[in-house]
Backbone bond lengths (Angstrom), bond angles and torsions (degrees), N, CA, C in turn:
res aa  C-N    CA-C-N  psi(-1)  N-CA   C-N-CA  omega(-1)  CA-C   N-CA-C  phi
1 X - - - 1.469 - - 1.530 108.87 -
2 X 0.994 95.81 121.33 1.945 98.99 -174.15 1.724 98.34 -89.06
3 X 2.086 102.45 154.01 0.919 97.25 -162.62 1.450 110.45 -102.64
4 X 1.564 97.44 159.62 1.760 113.28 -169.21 1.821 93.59 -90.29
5 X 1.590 87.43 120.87 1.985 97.40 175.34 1.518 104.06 -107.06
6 X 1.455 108.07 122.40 1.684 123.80 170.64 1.908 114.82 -96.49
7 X 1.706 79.52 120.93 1.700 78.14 -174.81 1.823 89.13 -145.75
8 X 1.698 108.96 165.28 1.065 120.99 140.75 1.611 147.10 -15.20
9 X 1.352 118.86 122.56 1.693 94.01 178.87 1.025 90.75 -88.57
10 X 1.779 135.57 -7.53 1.804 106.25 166.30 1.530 122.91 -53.63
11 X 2.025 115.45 -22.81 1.005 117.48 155.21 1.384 146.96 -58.37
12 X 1.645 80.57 -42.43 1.622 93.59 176.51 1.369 128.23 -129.12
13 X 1.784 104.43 65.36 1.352 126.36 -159.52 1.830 97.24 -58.00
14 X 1.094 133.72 -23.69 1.672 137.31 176.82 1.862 107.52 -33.39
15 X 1.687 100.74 -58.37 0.935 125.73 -175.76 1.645 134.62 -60.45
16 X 1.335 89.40 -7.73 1.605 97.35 176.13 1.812 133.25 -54.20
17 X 1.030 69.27 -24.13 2.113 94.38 -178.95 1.644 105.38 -90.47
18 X 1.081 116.76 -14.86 1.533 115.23 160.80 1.068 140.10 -105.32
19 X 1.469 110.03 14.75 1.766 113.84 160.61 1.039 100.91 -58.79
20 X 1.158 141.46 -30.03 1.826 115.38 -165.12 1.567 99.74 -100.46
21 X 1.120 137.67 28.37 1.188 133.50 160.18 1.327 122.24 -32.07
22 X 1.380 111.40 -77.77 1.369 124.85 -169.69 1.812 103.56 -109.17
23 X 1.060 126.69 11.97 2.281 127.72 162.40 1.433 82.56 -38.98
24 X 1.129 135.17 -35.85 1.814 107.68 -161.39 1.744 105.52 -64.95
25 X 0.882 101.67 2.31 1.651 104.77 -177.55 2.262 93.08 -91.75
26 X 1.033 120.87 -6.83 1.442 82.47 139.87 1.444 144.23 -156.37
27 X 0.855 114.28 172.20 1.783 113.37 -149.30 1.785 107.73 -46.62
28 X 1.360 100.40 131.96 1.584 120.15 -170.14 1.613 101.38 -32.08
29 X 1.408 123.65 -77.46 1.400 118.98 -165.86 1.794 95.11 -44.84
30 X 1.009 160.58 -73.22 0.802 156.05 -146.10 1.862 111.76 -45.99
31 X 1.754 112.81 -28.61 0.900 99.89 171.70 1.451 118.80 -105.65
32 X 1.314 123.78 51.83 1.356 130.73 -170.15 1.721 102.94 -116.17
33 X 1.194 125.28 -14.10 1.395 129.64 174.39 1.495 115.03 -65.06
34 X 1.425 106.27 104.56 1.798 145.43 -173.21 1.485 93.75 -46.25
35 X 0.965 123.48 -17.72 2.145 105.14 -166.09 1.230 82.52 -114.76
36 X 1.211 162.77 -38.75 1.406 173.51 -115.56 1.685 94.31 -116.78
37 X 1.464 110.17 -67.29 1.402 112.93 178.96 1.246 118.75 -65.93
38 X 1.388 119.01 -15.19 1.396 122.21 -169.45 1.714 110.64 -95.80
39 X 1.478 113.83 -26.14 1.355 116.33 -166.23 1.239 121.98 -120.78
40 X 1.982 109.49 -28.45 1.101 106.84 -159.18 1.928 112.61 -75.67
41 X 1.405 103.87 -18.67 1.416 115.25 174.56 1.825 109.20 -45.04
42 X 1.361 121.96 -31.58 1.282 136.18 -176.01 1.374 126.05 -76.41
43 X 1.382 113.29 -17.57 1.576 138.16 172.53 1.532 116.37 -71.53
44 X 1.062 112.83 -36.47 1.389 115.28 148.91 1.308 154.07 -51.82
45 X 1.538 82.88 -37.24 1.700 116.28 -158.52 1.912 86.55 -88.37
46 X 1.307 114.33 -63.78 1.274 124.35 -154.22 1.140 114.87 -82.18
47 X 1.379 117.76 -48.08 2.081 130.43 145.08 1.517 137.95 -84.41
48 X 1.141 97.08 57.03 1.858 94.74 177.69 1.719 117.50 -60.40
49 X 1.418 115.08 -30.58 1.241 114.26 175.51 1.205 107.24 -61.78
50 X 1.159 135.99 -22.53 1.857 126.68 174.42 1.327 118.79 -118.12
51 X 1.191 108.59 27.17 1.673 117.55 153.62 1.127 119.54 -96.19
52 X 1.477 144.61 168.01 0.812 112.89 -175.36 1.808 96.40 -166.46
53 X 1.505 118.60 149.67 1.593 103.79 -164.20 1.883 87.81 -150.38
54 X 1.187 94.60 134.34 1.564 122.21 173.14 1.422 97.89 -99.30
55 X 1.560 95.82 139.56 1.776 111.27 -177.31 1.657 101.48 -141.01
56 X 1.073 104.09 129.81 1.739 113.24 155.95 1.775 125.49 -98.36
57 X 0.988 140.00 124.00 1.519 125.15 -171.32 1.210 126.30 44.69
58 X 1.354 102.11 19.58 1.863 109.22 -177.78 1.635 120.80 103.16
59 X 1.408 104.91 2.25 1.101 127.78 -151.33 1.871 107.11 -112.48
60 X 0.869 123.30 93.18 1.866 146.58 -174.11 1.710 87.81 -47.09
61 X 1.460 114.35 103.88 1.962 122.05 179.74 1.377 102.73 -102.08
62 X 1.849 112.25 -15.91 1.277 105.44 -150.49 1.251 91.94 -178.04
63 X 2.011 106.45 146.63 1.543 112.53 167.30 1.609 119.79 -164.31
64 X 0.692 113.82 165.07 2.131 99.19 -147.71 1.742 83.07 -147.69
65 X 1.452 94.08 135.24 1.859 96.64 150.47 1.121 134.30 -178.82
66 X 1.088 115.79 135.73 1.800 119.74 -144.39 1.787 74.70 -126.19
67 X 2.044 90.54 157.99 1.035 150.39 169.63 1.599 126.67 -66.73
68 X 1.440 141.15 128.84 1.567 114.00 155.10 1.488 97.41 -113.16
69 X 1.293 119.30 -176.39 1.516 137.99 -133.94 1.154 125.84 160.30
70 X 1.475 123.60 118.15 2.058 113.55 164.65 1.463 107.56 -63.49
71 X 1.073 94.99 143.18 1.073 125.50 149.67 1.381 114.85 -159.69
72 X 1.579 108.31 -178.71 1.356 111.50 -51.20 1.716 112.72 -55.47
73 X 1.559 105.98 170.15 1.993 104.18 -176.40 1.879 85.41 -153.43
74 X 1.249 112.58 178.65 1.264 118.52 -157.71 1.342 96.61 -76.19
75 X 1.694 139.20 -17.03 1.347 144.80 -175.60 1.388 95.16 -80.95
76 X 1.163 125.45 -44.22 1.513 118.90 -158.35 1.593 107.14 -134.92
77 X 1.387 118.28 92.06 1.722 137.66 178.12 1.262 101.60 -95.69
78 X 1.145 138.58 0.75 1.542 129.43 -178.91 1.490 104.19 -145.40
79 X 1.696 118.25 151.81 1.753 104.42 166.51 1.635 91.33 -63.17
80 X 1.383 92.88 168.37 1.507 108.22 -169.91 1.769 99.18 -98.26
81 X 1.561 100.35 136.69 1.392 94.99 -175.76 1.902 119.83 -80.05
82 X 1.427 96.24 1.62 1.469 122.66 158.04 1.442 112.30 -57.69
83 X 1.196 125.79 3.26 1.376 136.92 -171.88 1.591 121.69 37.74
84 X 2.036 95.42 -113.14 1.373 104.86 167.75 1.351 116.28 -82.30
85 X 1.256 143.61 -18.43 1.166 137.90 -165.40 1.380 91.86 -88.54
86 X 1.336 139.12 -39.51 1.284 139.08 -174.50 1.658 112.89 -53.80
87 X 1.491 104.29 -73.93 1.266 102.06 175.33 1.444 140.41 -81.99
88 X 1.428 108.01 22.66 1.529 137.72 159.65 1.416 101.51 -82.19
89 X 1.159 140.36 -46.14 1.369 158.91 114.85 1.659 103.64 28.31
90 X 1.503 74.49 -91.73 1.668 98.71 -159.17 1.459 103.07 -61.31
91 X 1.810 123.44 -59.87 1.549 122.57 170.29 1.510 123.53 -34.01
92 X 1.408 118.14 -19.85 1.412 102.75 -171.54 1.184 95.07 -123.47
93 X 1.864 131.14 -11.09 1.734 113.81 149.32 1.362 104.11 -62.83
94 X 1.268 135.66 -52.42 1.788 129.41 -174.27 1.867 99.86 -27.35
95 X 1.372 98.78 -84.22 1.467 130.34 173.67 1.955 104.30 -12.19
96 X 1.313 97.83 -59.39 1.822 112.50 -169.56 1.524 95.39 -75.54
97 X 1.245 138.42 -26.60 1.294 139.90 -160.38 1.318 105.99 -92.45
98 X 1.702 124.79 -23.09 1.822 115.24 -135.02 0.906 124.42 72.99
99 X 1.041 151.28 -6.64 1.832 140.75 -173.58 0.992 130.49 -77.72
100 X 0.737 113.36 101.28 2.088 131.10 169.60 1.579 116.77 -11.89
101 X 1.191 148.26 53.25 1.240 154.55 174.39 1.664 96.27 -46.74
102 X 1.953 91.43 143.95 1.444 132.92 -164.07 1.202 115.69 -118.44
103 X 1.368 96.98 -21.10 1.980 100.46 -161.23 1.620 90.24 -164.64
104 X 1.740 102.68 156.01 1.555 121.61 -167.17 1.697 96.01 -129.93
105 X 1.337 83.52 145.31 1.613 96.73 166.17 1.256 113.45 -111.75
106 X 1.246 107.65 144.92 1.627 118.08 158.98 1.324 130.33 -35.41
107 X 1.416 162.56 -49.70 1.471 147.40 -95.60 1.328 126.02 -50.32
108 X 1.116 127.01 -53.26 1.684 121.55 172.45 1.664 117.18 -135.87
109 X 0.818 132.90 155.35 1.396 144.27 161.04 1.882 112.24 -132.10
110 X 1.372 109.60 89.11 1.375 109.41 -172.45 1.332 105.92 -111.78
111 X 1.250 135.26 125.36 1.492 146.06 169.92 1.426 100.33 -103.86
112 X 1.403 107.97 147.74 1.775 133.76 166.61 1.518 106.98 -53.11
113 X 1.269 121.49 120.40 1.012 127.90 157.06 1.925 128.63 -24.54
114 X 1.020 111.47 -26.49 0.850 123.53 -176.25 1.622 132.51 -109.88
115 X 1.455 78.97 4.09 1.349 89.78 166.79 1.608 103.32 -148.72
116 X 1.303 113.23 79.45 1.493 143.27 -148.24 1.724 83.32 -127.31
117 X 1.448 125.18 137.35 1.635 117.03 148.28 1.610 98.77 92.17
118 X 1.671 127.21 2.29 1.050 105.30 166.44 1.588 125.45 -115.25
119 X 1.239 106.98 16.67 2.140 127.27 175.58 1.495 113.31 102.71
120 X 1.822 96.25 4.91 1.689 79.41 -169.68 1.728 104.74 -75.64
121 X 1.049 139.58 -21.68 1.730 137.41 170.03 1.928 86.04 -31.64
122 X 1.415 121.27 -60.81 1.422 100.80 -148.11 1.704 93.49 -84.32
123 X 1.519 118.02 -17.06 1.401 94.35 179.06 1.141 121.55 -71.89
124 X 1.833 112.38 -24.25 1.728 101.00 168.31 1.075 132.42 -66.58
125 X 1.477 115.67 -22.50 1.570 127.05 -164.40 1.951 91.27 -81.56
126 X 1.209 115.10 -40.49 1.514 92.46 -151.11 1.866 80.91 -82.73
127 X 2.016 135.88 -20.07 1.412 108.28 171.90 1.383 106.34 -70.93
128 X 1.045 145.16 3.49 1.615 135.34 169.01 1.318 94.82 -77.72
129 X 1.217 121.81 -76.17 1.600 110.00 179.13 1.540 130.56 -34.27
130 X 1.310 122.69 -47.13 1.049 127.72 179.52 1.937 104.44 -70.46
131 X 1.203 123.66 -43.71 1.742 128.45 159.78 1.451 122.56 -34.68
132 X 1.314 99.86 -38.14 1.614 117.98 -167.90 1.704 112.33 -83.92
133 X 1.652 94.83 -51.08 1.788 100.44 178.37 1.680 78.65 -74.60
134 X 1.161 157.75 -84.10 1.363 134.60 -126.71 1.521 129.21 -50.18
135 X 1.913 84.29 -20.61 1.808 85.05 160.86 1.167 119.62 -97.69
136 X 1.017 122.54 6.07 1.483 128.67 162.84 1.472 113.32 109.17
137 X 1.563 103.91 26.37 1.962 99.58 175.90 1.209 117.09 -74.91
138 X 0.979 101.60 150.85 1.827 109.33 -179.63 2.357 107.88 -76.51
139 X 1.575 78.40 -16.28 1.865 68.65 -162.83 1.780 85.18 -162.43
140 X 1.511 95.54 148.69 1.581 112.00 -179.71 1.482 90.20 -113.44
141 X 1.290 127.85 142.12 1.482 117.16 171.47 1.040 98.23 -137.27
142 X 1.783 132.50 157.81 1.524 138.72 -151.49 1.237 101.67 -138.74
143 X 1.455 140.45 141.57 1.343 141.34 168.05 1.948 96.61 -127.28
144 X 1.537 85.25 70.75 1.354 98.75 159.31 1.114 156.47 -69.26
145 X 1.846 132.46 132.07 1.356 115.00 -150.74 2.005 102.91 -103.04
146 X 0.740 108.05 130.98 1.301 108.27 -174.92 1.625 105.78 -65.14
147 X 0.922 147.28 95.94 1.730 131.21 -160.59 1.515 86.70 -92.71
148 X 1.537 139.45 -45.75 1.370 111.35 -163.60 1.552 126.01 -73.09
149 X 1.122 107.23 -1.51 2.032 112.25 -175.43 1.678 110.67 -56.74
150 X 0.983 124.47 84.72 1.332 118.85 -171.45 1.609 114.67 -76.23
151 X 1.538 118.76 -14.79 1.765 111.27 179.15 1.623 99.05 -98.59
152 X 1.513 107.63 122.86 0.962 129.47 170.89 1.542 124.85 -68.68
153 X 1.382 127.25 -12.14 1.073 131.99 -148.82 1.990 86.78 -124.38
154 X 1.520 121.74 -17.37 1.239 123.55 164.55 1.676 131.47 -48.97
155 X 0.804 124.89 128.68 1.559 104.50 -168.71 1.938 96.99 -89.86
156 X 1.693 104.13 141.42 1.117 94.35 177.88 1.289 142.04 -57.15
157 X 1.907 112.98 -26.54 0.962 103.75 174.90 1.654 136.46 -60.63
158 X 1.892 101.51 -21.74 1.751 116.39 161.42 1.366 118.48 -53.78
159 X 0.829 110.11 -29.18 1.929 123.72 -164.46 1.624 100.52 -77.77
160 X 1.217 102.79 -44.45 1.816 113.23 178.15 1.455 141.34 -66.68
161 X 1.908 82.16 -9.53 1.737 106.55 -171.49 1.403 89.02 -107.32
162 X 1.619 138.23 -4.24 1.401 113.08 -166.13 1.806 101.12 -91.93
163 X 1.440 120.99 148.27 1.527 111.32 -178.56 1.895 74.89 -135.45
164 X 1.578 72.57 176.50 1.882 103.36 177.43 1.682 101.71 -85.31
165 X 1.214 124.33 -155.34 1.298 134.26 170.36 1.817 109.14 -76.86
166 X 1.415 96.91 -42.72 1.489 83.59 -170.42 1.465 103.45 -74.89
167 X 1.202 125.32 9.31 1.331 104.57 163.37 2.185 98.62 105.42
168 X 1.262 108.55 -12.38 1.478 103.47 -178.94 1.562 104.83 -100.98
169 X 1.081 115.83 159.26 1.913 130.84 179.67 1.136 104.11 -51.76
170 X 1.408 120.63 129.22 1.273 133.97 148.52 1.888 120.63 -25.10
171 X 1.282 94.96 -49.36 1.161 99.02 -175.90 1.240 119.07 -82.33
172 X 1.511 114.54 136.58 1.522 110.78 178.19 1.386 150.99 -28.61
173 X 1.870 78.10 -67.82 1.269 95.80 172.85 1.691 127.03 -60.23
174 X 1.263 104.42 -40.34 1.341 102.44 172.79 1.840 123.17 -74.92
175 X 1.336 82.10 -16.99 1.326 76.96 165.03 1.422 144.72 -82.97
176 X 1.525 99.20 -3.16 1.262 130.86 172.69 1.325 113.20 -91.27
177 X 1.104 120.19 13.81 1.611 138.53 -173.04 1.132 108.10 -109.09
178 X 1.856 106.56 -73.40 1.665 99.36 176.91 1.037 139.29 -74.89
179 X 1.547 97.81 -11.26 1.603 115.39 170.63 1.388 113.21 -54.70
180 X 1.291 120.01 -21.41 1.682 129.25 -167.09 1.415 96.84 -123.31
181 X 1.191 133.35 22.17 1.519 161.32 172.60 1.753 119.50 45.10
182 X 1.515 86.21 67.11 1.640 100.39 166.04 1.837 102.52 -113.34
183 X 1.584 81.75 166.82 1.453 93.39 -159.27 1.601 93.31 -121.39
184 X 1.283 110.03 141.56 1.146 115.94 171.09 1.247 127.01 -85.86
185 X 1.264 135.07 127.65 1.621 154.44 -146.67 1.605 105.16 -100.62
186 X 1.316 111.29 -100.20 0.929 142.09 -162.73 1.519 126.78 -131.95
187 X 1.171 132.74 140.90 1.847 115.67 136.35 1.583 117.98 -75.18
188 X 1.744 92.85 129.48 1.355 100.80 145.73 1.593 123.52 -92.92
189 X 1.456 98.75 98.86 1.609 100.04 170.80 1.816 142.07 -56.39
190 X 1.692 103.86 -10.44 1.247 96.93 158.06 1.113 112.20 -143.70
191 X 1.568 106.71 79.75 1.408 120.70 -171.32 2.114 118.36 -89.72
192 X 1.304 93.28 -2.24 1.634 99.50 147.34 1.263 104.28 167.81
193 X 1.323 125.84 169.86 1.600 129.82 -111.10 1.615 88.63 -152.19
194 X 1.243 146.98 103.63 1.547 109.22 159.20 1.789 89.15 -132.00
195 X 1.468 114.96 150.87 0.974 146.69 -113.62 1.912 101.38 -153.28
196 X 1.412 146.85 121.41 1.299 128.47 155.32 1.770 97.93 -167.41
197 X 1.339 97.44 -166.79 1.549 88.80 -169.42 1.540 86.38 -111.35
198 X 1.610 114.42 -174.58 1.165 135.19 -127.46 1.843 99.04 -88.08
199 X 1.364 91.49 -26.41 1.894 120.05 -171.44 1.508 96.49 -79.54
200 X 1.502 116.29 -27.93 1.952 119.24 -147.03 1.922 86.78 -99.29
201 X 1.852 105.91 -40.08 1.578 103.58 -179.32 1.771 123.80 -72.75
202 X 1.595 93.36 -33.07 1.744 106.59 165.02 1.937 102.59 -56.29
203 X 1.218 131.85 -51.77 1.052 113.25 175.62 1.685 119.34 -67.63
204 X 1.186 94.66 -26.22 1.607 74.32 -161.41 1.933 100.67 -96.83
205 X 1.276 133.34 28.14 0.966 141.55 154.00 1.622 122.13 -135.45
206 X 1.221 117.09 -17.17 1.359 113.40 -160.57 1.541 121.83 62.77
207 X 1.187 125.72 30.65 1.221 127.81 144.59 1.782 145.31 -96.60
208 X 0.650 110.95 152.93 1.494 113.00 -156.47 1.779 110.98 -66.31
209 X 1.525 122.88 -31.18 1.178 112.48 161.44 1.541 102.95 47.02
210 X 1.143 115.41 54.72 1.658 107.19 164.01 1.983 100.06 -127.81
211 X 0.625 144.48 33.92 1.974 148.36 -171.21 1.383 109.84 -153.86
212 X 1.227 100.01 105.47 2.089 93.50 170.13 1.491 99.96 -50.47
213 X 1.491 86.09 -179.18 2.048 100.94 -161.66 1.419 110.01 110.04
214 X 1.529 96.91 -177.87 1.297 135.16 161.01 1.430 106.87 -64.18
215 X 1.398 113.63 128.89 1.681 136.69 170.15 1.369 117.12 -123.54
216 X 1.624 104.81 107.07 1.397 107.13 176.05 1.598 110.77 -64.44
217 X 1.290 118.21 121.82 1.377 113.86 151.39 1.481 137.30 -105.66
218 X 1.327 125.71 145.29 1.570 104.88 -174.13 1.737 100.24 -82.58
219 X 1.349 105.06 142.59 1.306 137.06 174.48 1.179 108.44 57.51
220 X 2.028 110.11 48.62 1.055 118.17 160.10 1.382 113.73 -124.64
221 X 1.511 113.57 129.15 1.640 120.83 -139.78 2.006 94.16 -68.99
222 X 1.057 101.94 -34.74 1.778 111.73 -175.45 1.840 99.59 -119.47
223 X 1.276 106.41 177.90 1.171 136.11 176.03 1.396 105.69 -52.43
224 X 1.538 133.84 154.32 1.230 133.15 159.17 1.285 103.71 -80.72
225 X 1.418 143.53 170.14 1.934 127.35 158.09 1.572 83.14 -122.42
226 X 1.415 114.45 136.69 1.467 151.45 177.08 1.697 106.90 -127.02
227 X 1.626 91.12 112.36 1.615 123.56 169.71 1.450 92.14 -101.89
228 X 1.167 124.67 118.45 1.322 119.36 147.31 1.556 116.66 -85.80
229 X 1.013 114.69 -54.92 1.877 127.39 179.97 1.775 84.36 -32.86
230 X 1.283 126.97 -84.04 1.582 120.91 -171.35 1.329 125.51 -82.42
231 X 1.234 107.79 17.59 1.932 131.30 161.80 1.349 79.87 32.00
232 X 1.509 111.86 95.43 1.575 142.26 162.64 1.569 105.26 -148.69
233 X 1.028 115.21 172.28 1.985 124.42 160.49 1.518 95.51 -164.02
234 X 0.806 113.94 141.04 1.594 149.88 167.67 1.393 163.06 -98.96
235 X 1.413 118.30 69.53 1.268 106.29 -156.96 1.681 136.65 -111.27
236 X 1.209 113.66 110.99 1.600 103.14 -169.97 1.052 123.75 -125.91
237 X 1.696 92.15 115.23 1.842 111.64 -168.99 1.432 116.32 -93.95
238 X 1.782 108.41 132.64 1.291 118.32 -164.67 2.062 97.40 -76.70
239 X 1.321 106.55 173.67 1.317 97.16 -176.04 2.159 80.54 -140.61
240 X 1.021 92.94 -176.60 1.870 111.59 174.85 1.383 116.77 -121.88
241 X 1.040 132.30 114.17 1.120 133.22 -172.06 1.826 110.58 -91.02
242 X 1.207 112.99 130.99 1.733 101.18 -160.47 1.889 86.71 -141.93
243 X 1.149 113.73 137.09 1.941 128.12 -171.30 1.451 103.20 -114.72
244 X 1.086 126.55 80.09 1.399 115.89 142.45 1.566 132.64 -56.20
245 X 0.760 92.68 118.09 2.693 104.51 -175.21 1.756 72.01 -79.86
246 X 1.493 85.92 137.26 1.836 93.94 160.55 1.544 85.90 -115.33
């Protein structure tokens, strides 16, 4: 098995055009969130030192990239329960303003399907950490999505209290957090928003969307909400907010 090398896209500025390689890994509505489409293209552009992309044989396995940001300042005393869309937000007003950033956020850590089950989740998470203190942040913070919670009708904050025996989260992802010793905070409950009409959600799931209510979706952490009378659907997914101290 040849080995997978994790570096910088300030290293490996070539690579910029291949983060979206493999996004088809996740489910369409997921990429319909308006601040996401609008900003996250800029995280690249403006921070390459804290992006970060795993390669095998030349080959893009993996790519991670977090945010910096004040915190806290007299606008912002709490993570924002706006989650990721919030402080995607805030990192690229800092950025437009000048401001001296203190602290980094998380935004994605996505690995290839296919190379799922071999540790690289924790090797990216702990080179984000190590990216983040090298510029001198005091704290990496994560507005993490729990992907394994499969009951929709659970409220997240229940989902966050369940652990295994040894005492760590059920859930993966977070468990891949404290395992590398972040602490879990809070939920941010409307940590992104996506939004379309009834015709825009039938495409982008194949569901029928014809009954107001609750709409189960698969690998949607909560309920969809379906207006038919104002042919809208609605969806707003909580995220976890987890603080690693570097």
């Amino acid at each position: 098995m040849s080995e997978i090398v994790i570096t910088t896209l300030a290293e490996r500025p070539e690579l910029i055009d291949r983060l979206y390689d493999f996004s088809d890994v996740w489910p369409e509505f997921m990429t319909q969130d308006p601040v996401g489409n609008a900003l996250m293209g800029r995280v690249q552009e403006n921070f390459p030192e804290q992006c970060l992309v795993a390669t095998e044989d030349g080959e893009l396995v993996a790519h991670g990239r977090s945010i910096p940001f004040v915190f806290p300042d007299k606008d912002r005393s709490e993570l924002p329960d706006g989650g990721w869309d919030r402080v995607l937000q805030w990192g690229i007003a800092d950025h437009r303003n000048g401001r001296e950033p203190n602290v980094s956020s998380a935004l994605e850590i996505l690995i290839r399907p296919s190379h799922l089950g071999r540790g690289l989740s924790h090797r990216m998470l702990q080179a984000m950490r190590n990216a983040v203190k090298m510029l001198g942040h005091s704290t990496l913070y994560a507005p993490v999505r729990p992907n394994a919670k499969q009951d929709p009708e659970q409220p997240m904050t229940d989902y966050i209290q369940q652990v295994r025996e040894d005492g760590l989260p059920v859930d993966p992802w977070l468990r891949v957090h404290v395992k590398a010793g972040g602490r879990i905070v809070k939920v941010a409950p409307t940590s992104m928003v996506m939004a379309g009409s009834l015709a825009e959600w039938r495409e982008w799931t194949g569901l029928p969307f014809d009954q107001d209510g609750d709409v189960v979706v698969p690998k949607a952490l909560l309920p969809v909400r379906c207006s038919v009378k104002h042919n809208h659907a609605v969806y707003v997914e909580p995220n976890v907010w987890v603080q690693h101290d570097l």
